[in-house]
N, C-alpha and C positions, 0 to 999 in steps of 0.2 A: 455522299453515301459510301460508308465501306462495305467493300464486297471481300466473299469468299476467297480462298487458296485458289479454290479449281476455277472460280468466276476470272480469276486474275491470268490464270494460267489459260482458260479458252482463248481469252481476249488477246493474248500477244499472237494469237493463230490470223487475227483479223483487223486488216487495215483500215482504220476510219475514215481514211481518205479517200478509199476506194469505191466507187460503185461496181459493184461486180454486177456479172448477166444469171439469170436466175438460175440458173444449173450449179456454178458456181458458188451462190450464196445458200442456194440449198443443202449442198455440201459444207460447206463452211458450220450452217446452224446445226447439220446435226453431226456435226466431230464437235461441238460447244457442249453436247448433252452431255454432263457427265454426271448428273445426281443420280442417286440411288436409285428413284423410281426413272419409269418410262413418260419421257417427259412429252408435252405438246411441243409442236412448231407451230407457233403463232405465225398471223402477218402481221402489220401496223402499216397501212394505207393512210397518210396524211394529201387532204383533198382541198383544192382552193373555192370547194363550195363553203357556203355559209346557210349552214342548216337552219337558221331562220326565218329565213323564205322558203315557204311552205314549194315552191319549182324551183328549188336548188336541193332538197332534202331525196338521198340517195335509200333506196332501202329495197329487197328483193331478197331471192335464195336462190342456190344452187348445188344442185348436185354435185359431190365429191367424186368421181370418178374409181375410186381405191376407198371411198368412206374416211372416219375421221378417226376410227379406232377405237373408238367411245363405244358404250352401249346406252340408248339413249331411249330414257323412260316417257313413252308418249303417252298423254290423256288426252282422251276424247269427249264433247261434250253430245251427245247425239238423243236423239230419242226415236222411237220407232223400226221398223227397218233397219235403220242405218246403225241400234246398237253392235245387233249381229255383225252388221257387215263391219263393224271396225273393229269389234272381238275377233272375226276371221283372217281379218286385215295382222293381228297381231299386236294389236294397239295394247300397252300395260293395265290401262283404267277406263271405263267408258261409265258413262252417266249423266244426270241432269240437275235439277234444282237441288236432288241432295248433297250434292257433294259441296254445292253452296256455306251452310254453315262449317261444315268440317274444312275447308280451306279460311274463309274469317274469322271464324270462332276459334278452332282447334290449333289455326294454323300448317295444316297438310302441306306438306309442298314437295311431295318426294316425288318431282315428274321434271323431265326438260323440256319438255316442249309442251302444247295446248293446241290441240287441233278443235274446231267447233263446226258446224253445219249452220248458214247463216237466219234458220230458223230458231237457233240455240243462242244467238248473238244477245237477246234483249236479256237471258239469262247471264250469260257471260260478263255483260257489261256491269251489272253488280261488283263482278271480283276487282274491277278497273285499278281501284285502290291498292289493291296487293298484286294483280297479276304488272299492272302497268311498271312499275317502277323497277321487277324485274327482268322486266322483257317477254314476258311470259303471254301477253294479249295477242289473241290470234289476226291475224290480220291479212287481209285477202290479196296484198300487195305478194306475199310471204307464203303465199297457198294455202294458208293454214284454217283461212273461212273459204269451206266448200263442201262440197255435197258429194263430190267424188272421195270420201274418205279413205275409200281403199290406195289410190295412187296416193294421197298424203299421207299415209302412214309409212307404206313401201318407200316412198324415195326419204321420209326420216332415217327410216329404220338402215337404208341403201347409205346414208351419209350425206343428207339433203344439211344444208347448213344456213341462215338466213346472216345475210350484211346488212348494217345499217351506222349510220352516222351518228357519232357519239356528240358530246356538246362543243367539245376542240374540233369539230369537223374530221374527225380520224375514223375508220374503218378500222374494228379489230376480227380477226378470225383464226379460227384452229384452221390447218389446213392435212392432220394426221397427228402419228406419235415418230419418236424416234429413234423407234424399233423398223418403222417403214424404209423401205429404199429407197434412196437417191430420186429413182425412177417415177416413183408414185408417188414423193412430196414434188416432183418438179411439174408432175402431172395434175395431181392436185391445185399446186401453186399456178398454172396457168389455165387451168378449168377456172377459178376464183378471179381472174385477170380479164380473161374474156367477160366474166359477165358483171364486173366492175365498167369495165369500157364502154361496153354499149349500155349501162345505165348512167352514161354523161347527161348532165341535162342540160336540152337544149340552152338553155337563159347563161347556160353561164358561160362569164366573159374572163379573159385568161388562162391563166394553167389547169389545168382539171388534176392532174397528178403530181402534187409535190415534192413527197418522198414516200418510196417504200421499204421496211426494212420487217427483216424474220429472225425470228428467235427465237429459241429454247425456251420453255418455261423461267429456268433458273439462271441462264444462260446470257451472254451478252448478245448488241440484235447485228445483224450485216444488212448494208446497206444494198437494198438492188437499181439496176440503171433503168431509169424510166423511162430512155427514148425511145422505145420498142413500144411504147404504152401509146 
């Protein structure tokens, strides 16, 4: 794969032989930002689970400590009550079976995340088709089916972020832009660390953290030291 001038040019800034300690590689990924826009710093969390065992499958959320930097467009599926309280909450969309056809039919999809009340669930699980494959099914692992609407919207809108295991066993996540300081991606980066760690599962045998490495959107990635993990 040919890379850019500036791709070429981040890269001679960083060792691939190195494991650096996260402070370092934090640093590292965002002197790599150099595109035009304000790029994300990713993680890439490679995991020695094997996501096809349903008690090896990693997945949860957590609050970003400094947020992601994003603004991040919530719907809600609610009814009664709880529309108000997620209108209050500050949620971008709140509704029920209507918004059904306008997301199958019309194709809608101008939201990131799906919050539901698990009375709303047998509704939701119509969209399964189109929300499932983009990540979008609420799912109670992820806070996202619940009745306390208001704290799920608030820790979204706070920088709430959900991990989960891709099909190579990898964990991908924003963990800010690279406009943020040193400080708060490294704060960031170990908020998302701790609660990688303790979602170990039990069943698994051998290494749990194989490698981790951060990067710029555009960017080349740096390797961080996992003995700490």
């Amino acid at each position: 794969m040919k890379h850019g001038k500036k791709y070429v040019e981040a890269a001679k800034n960083i060792d691939r032989a190195v494991l650096y300690e996260a402070e370092e590689a934090v640093a590292l990924a965002k002197k790599s930002a150099v595109a035009k826009f304000d790029e994300t710093i990713e993680v890439h969390i490679r995991t020695g689970c094997d996501g096809r065992h349903a008690d090896q499958q990693i997945r949860g959320a957590v609050v970003l400590p400094n947020g992601t930097g994003k603004t991040v467009r919530v719907l809600v599926f609610a009814k009664g009550d709880k529309v108000a309280e997620a209108e209050a909450a500050g949620a971008d969309y709140v509704g029920g079976d209507e918004l059904i056809p306008k997301i199958q039919n019309d194709g809608w999809l101008d939201f990131d995340v799906v919050v539901a009340t698990p009375d709303m669930m047998g509704v939701v699980g119509r969209l399964g088709k189109v929300l499932g494959p983009k990540g979008l099914m609420p799912n109670p692992k992820a806070g996202t089916v619940t009745m306390d609407v208001t704290k799920a919207v608030n820790d979204i809108k706070a920088g709430k972020i959900e991990y989960r295991l891709d099909k190579a066993n990898i964990v991908h996540c924003p963990i800010g832009k690279a406009s943020f300081t040193e400080e708060q991606l490294t704060q960031n980066f170990n908020a998302l660390m701790d609660a990688i760690v303790k979602a170990k599962p039990s069943t698994l045998k051998g290494q749990y953290l194989k490698s981790i490495s951060l990067a710029p959107t555009m960017g080349p990635g740096v390797k961080v030291n996992t003995a700490k993990y």
